[in-house]
PDB file of N, H, CA, C and O in Angstrom:
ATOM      1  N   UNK A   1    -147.844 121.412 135.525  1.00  0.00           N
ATOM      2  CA  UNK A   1    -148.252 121.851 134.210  1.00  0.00           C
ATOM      3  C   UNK A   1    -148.218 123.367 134.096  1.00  0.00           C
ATOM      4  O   UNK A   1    -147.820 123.886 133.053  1.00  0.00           O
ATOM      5  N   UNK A   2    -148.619 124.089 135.123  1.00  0.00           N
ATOM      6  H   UNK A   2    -148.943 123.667 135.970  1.00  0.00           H
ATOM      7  CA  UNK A   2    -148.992 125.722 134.996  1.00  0.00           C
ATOM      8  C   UNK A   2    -147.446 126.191 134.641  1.00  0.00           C
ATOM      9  O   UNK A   2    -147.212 127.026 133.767  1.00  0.00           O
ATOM     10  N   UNK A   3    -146.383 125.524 135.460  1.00  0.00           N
ATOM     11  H   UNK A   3    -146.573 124.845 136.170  1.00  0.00           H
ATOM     12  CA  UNK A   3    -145.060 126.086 135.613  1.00  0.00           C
ATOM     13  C   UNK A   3    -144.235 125.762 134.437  1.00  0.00           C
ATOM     14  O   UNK A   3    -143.144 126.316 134.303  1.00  0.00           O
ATOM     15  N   UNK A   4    -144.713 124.819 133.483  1.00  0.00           N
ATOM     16  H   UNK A   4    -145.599 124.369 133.591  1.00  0.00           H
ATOM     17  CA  UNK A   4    -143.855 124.163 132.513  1.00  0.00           C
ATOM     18  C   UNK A   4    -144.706 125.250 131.059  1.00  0.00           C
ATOM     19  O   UNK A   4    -144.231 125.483 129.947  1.00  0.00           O
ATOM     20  N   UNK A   5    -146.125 125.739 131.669  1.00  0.00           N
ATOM     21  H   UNK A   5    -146.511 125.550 132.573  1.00  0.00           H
ATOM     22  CA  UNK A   5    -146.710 126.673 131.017  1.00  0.00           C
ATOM     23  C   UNK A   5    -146.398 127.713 130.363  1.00  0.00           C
ATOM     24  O   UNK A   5    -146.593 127.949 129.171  1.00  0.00           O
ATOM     25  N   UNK A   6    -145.648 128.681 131.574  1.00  0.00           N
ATOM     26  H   UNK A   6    -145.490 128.489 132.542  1.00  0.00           H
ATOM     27  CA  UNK A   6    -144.916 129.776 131.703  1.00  0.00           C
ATOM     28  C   UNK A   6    -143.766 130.087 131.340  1.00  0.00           C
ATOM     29  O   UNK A   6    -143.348 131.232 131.171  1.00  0.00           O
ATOM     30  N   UNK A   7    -143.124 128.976 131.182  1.00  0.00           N
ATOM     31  H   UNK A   7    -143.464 128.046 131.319  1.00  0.00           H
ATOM     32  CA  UNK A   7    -141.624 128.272 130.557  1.00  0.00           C
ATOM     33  C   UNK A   7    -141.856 128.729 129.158  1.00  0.00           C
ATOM     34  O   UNK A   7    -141.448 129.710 128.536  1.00  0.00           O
ATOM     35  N   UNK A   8    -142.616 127.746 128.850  1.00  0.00           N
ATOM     36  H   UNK A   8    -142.947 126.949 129.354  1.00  0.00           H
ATOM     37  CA  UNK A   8    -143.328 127.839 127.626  1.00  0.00           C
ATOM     38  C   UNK A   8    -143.696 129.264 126.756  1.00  0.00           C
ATOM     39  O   UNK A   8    -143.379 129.578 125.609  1.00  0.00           O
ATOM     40  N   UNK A   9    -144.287 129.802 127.512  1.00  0.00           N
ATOM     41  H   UNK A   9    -144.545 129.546 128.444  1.00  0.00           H
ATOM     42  CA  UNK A   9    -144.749 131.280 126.741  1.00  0.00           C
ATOM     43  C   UNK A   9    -143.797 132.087 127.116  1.00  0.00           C
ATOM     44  O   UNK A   9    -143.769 133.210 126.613  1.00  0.00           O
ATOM     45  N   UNK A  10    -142.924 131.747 127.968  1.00  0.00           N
ATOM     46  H   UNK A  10    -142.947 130.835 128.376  1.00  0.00           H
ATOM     47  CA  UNK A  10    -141.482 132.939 128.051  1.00  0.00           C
ATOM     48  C   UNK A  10    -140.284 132.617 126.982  1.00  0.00           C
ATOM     49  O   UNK A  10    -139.294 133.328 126.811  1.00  0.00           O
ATOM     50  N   UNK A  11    -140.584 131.393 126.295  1.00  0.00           N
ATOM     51  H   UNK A  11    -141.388 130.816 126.434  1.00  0.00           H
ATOM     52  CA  UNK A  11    -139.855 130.521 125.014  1.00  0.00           C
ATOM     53  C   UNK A  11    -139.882 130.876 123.843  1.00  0.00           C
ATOM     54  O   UNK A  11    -139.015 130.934 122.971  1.00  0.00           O
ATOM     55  N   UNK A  12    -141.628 131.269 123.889  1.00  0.00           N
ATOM     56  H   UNK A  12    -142.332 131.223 124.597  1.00  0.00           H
ATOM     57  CA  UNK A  12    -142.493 131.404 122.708  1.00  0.00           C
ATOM     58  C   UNK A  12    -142.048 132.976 122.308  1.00  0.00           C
ATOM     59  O   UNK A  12    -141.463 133.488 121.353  1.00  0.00           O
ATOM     60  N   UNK A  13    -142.694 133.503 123.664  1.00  0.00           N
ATOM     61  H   UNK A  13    -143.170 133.087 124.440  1.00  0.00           H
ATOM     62  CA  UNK A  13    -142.451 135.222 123.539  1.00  0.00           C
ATOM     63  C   UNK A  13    -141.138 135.856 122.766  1.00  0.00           C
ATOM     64  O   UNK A  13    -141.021 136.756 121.934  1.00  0.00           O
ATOM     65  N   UNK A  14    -140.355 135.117 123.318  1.00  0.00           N
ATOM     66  H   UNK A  14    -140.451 134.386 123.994  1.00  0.00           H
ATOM     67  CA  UNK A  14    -138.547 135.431 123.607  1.00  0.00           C
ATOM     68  C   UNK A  14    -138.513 135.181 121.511  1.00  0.00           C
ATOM     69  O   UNK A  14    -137.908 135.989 120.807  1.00  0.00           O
ATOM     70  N   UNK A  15    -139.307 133.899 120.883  1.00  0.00           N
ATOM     71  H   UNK A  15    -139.799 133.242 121.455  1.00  0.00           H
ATOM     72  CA  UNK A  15    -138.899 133.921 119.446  1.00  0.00           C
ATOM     73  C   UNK A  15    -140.329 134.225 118.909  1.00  0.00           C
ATOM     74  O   UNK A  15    -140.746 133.530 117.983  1.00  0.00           O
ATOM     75  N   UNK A  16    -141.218 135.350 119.494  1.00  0.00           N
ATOM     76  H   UNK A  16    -140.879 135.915 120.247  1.00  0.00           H
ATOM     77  CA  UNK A  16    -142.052 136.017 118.564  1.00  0.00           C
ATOM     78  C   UNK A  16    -143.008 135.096 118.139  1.00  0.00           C
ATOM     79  O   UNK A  16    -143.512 135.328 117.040  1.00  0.00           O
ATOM     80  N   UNK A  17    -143.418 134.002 118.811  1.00  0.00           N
ATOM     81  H   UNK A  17    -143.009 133.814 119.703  1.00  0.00           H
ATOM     82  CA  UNK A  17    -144.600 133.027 118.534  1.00  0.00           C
ATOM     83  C   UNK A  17    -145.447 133.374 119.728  1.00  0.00           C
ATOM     84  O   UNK A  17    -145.327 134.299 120.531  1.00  0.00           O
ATOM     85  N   UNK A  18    -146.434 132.295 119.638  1.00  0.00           N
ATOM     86  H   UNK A  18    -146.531 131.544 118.986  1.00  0.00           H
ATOM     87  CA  UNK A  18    -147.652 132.626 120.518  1.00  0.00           C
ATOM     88  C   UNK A  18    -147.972 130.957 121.136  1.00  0.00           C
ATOM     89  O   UNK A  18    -148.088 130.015 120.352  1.00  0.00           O
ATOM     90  N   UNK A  19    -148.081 130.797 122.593  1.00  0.00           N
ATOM     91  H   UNK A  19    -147.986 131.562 123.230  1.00  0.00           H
ATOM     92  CA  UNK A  19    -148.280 129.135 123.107  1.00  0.00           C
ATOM     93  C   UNK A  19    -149.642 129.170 122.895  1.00  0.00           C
ATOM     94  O   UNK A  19    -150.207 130.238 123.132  1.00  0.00           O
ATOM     95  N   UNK A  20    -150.373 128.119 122.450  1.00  0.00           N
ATOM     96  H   UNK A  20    -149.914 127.252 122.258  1.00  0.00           H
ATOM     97  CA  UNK A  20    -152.125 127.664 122.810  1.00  0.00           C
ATOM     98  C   UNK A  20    -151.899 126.589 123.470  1.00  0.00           C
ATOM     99  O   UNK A  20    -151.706 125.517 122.896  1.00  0.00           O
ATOM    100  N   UNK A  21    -151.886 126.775 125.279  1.00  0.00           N
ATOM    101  H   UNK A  21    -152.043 127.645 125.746  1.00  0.00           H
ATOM    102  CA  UNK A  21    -152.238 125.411 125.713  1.00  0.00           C
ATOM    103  C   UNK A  21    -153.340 124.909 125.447  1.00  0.00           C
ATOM    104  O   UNK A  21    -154.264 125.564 124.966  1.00  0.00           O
ATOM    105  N   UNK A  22    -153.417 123.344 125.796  1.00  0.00           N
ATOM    106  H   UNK A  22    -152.667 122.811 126.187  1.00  0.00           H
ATOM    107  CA  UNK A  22    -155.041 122.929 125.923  1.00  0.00           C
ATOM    108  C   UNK A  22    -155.414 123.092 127.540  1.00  0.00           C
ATOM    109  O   UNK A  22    -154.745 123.007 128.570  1.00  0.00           O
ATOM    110  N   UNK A  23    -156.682 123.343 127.277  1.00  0.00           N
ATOM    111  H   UNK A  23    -157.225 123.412 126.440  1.00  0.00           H
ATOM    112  CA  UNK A  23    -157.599 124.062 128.674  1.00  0.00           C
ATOM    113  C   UNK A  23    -157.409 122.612 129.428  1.00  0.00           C
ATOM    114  O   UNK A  23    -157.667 121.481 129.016  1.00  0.00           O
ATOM    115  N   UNK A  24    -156.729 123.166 130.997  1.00  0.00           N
ATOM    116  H   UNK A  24    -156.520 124.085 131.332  1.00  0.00           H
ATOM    117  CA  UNK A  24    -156.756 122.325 131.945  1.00  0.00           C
ATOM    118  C   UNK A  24    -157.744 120.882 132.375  1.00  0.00           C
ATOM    119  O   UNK A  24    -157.577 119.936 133.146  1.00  0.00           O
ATOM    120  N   UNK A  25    -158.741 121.269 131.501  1.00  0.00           N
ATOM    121  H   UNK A  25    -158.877 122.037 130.875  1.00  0.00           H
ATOM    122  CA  UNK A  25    -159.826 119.990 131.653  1.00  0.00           C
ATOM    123  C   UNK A  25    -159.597 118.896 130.983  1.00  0.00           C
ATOM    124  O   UNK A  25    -160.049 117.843 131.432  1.00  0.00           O
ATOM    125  N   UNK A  26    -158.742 118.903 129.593  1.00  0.00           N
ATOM    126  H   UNK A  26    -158.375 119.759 129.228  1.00  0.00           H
ATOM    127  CA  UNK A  26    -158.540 117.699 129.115  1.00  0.00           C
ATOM    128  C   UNK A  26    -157.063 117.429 129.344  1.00  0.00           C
ATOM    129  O   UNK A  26    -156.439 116.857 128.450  1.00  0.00           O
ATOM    130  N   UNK A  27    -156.384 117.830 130.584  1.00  0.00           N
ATOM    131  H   UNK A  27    -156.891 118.295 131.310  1.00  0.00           H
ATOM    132  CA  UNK A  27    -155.146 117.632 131.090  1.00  0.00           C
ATOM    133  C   UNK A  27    -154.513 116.860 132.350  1.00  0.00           C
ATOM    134  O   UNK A  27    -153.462 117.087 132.950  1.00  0.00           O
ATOM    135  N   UNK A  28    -155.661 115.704 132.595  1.00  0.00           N
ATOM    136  H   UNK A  28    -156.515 115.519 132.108  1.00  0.00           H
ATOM    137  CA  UNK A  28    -156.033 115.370 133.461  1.00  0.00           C
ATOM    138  C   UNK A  28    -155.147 114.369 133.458  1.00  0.00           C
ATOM    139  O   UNK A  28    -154.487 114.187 134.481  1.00  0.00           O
ATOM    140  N   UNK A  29    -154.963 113.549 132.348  1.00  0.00           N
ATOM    141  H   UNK A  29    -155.499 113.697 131.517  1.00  0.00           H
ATOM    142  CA  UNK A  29    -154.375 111.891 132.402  1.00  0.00           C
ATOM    143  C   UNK A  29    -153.707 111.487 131.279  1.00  0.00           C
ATOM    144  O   UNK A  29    -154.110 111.227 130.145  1.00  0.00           O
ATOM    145  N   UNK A  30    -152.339 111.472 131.907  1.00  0.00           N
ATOM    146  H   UNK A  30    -152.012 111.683 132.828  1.00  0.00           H
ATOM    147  CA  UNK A  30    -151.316 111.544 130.978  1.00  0.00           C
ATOM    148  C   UNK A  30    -151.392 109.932 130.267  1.00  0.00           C
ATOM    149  O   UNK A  30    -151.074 109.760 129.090  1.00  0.00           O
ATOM    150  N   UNK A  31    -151.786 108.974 131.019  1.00  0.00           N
ATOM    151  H   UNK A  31    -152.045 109.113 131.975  1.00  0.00           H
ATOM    152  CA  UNK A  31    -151.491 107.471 130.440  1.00  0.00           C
ATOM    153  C   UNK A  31    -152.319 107.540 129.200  1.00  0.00           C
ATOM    154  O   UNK A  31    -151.730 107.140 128.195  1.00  0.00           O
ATOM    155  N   UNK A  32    -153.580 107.964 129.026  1.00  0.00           N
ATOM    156  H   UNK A  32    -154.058 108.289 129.841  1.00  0.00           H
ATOM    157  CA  UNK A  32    -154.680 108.557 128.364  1.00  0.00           C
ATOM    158  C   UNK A  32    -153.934 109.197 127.066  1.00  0.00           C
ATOM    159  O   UNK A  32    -153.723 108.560 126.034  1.00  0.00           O
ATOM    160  N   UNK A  33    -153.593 110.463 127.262  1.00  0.00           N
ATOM    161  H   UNK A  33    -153.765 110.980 128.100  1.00  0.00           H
ATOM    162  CA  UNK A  33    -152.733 111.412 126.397  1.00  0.00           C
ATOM    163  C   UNK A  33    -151.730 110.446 125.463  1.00  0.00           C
ATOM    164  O   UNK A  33    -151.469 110.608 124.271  1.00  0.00           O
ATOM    165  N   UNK A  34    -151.246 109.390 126.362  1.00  0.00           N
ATOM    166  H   UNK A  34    -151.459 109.259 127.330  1.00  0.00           H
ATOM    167  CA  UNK A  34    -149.766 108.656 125.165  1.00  0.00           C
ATOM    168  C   UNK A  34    -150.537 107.489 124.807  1.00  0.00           C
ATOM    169  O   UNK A  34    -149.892 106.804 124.013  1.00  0.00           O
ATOM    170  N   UNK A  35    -151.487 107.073 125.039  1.00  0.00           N
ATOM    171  H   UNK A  35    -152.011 107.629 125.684  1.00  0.00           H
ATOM    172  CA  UNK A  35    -151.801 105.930 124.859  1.00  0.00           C
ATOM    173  C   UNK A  35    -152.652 106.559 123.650  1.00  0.00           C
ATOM    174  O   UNK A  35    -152.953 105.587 122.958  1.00  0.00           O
ATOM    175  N   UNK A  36    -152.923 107.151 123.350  1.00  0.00           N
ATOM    176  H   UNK A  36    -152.679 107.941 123.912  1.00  0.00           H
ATOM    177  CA  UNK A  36    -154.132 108.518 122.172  1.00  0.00           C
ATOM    178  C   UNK A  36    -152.957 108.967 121.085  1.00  0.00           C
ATOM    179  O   UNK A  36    -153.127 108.981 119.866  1.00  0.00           O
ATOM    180  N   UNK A  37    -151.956 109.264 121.647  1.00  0.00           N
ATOM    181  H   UNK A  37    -151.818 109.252 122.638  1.00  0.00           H
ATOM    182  CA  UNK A  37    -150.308 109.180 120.567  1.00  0.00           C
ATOM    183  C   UNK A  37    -150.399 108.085 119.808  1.00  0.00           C
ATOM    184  O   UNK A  37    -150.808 107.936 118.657  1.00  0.00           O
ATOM    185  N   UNK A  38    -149.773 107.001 120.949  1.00  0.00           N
ATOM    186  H   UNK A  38    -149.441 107.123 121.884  1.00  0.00           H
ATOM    187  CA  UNK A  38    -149.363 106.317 120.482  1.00  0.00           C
ATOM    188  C   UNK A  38    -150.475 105.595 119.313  1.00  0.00           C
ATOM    189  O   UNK A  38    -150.092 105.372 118.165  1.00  0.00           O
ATOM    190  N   UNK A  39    -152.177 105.201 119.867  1.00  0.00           N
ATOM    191  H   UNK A  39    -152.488 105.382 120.800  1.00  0.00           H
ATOM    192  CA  UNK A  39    -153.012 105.396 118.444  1.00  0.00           C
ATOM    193  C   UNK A  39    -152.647 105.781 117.325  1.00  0.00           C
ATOM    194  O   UNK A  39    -152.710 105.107 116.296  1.00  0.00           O
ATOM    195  N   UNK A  40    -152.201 106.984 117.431  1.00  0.00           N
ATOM    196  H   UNK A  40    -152.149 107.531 118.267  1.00  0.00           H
ATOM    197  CA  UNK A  40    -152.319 107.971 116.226  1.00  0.00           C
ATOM    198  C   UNK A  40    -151.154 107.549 114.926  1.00  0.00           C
ATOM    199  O   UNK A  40    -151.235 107.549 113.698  1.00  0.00           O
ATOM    200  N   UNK A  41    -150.181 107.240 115.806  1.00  0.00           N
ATOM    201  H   UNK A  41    -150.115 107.240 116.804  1.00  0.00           H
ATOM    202  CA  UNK A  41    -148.613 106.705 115.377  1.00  0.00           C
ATOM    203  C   UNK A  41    -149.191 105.195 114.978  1.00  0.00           C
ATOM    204  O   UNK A  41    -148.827 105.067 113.809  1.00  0.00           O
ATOM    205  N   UNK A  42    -149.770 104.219 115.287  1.00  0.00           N
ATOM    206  H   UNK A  42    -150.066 104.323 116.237  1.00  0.00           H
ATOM    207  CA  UNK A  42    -149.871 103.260 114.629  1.00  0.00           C
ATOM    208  C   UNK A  42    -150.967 103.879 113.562  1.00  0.00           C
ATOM    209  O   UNK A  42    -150.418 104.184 112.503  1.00  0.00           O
ATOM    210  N   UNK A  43    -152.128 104.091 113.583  1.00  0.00           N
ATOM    211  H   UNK A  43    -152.574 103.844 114.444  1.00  0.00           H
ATOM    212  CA  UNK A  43    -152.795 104.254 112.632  1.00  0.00           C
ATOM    213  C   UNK A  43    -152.311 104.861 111.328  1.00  0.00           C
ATOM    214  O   UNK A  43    -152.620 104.545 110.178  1.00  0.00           O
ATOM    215  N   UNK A  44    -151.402 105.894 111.803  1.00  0.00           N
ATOM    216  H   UNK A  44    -151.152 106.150 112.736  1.00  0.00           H
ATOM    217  CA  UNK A  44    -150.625 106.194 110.740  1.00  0.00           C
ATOM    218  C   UNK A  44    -149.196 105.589 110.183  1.00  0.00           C
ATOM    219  O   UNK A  44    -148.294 106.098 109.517  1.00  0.00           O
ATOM    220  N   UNK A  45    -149.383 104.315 110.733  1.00  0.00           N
ATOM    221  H   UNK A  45    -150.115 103.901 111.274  1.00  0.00           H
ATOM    222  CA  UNK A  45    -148.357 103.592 110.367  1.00  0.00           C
ATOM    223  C   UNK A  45    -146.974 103.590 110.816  1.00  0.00           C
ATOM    224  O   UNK A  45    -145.994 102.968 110.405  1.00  0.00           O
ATOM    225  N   UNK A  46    -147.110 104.352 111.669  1.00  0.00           N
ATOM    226  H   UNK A  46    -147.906 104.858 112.003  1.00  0.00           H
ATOM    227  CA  UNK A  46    -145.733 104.715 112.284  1.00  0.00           C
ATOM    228  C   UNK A  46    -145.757 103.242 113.624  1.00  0.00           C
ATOM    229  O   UNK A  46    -146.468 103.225 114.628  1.00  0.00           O
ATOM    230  N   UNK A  47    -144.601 101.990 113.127  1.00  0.00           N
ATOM    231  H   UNK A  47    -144.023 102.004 112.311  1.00  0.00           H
ATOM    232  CA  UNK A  47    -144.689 101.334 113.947  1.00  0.00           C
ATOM    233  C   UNK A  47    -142.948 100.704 114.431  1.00  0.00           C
ATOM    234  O   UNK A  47    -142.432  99.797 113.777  1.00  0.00           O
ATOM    235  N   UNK A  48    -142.167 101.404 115.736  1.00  0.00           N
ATOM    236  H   UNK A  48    -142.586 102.140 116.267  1.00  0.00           H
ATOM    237  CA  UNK A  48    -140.946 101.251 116.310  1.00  0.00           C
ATOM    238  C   UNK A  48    -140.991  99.525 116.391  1.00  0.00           C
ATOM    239  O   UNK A  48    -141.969  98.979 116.901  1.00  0.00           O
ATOM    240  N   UNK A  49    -140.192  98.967 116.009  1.00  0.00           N
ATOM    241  H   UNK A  49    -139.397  99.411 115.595  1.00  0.00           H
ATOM    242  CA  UNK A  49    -139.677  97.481 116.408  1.00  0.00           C
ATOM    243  C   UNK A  49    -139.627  97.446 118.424  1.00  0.00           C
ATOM    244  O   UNK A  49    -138.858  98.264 118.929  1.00  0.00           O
ATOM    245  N   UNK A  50    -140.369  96.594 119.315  1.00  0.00           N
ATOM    246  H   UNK A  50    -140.993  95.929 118.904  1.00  0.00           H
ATOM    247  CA  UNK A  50    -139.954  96.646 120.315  1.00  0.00           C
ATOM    248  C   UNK A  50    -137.998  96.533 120.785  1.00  0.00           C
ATOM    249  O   UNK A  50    -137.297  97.260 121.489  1.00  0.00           O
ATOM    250  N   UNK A  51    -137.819  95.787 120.315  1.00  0.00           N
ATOM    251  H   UNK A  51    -138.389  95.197 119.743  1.00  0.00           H
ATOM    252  CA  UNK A  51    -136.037  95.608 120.097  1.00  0.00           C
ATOM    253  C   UNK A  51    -135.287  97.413 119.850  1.00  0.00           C
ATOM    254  O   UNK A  51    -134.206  97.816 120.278  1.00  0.00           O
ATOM    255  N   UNK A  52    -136.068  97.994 119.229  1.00  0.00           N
ATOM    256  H   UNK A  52    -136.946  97.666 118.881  1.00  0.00           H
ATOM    257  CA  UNK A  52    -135.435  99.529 118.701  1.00  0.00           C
ATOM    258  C   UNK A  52    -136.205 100.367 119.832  1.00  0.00           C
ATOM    259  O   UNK A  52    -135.843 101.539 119.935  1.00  0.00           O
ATOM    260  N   UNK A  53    -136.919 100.055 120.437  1.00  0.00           N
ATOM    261  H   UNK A  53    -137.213  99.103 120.353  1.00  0.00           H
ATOM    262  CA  UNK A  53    -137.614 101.270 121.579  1.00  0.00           C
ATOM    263  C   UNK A  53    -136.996 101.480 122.881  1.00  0.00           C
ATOM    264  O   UNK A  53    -137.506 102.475 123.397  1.00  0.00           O
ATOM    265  N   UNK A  54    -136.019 100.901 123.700  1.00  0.00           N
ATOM    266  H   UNK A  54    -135.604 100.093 123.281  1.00  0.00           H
ATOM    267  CA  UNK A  54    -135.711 101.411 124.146  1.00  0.00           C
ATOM    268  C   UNK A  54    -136.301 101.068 125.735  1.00  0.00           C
ATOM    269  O   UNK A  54    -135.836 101.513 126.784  1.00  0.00           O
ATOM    270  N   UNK A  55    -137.425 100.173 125.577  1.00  0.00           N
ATOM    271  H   UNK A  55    -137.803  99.812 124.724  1.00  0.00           H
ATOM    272  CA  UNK A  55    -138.027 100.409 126.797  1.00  0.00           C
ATOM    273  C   UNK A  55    -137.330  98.390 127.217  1.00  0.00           C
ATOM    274  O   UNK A  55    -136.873  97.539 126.453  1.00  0.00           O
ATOM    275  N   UNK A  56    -137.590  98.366 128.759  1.00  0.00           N
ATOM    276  H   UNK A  56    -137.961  99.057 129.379  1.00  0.00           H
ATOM    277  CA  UNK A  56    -136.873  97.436 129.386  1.00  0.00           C
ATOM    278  C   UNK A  56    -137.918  97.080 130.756  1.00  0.00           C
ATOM    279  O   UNK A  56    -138.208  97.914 131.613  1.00  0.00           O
ATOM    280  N   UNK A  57    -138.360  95.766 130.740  1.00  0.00           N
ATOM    281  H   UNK A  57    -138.124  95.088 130.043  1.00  0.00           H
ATOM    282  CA  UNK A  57    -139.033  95.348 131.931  1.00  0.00           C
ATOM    283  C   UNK A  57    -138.485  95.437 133.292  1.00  0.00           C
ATOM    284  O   UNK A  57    -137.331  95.021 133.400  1.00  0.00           O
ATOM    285  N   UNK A  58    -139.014  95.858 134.288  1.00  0.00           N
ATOM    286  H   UNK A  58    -139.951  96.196 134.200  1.00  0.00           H
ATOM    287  CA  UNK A  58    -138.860  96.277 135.493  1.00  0.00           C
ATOM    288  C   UNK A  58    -138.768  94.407 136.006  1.00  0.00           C
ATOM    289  O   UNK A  58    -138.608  94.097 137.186  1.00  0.00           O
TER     290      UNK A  58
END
């Protein structure tokens, strides 16, 4: 995360914006993080057909 950070604000810098990460404490758990997306995307109605997503059982 720190290194994809730095990426980041050398991205930002380079076109005159500014990065706000979120503070390392709520950066803990990514399954958490998409599963809190993906919430957000249904609640707002945003709903992909499984057939159109792309994803495939192991």
């Amino acid at each position: 995360n720190r290194r994809l950070q730095e990426m980041l604000s050398s991205m930002c810098s380079a076109r005159g914006a500014r990065l706000c990460p979120t503070d390392e404490r709520f950066c803990v758990d990514n399954g958490a993080m998409i599963a809190q997306a993906g919430w957000e995307m249904l609640r707002a109605g945003h709903v992909t057909p499984l057939s159109q997503s792309g994803i495939t059982q192991r």
